[in-house]
C-alpha positions in Angstrom: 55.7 -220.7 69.6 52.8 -223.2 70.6 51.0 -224.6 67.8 47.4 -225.5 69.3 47.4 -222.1 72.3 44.4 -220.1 71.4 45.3 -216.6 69.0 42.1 -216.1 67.6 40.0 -213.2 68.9 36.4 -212.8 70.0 35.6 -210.6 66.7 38.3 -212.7 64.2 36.3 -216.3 65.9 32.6 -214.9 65.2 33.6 -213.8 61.1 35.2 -217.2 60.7 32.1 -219.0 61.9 29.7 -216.8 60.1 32.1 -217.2 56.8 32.5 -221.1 57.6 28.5 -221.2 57.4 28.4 -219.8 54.7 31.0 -221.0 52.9 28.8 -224.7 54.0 25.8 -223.6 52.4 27.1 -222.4 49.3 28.8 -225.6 48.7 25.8 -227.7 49.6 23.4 -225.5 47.4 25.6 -224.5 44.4 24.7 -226.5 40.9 28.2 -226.5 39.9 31.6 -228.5 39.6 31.8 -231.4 42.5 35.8 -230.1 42.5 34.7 -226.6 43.1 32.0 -227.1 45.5 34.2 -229.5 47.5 37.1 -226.9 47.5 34.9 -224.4 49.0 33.2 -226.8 51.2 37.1 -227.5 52.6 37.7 -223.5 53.0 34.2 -223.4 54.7 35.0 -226.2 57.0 38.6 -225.1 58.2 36.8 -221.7 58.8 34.2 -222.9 60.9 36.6 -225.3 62.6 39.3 -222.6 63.3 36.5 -220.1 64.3 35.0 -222.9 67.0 38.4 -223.9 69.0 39.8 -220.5 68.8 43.3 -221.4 67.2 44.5 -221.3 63.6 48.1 -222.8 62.9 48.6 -220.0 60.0 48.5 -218.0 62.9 50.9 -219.3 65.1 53.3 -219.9 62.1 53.8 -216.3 60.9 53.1 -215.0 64.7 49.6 -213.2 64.8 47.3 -213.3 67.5 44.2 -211.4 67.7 43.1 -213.1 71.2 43.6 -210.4 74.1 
């Protein structure tokens, strides 16, 4: 098992940066709690960070890999 070796797919990588966008804007735009926008600011960020370099450690952990 390598930690960092890329297991994200072409489709999996495109919905994670669309999502991590998303999940950016919403927290930037919402007029709510600072805790909840920063929590979905976090998600939003390790979305778009997971979709750009084409890894995620969940990933590797449990053994998944959507990368062909």
């Amino acid at each position: 098992m390598k930690l960092f070796e890329k297991n994200v797919g072409q489709v999996d990588r495109i919905v994670r940066i669309v999502i991590g966008v998303a999940l950016l804007a919403a927290a930037y735009l919402w007029q709510t709690d600072v805790i909840v926008r920063g929590i979905v600011g976090l998600v939003g960020l390790v979305a778009l960070f997971t979709g750009i370099m084409g890894t995620c450690t969940l990933y590797s952990l449990i053994g998944v890999n959507t990368n062909k």
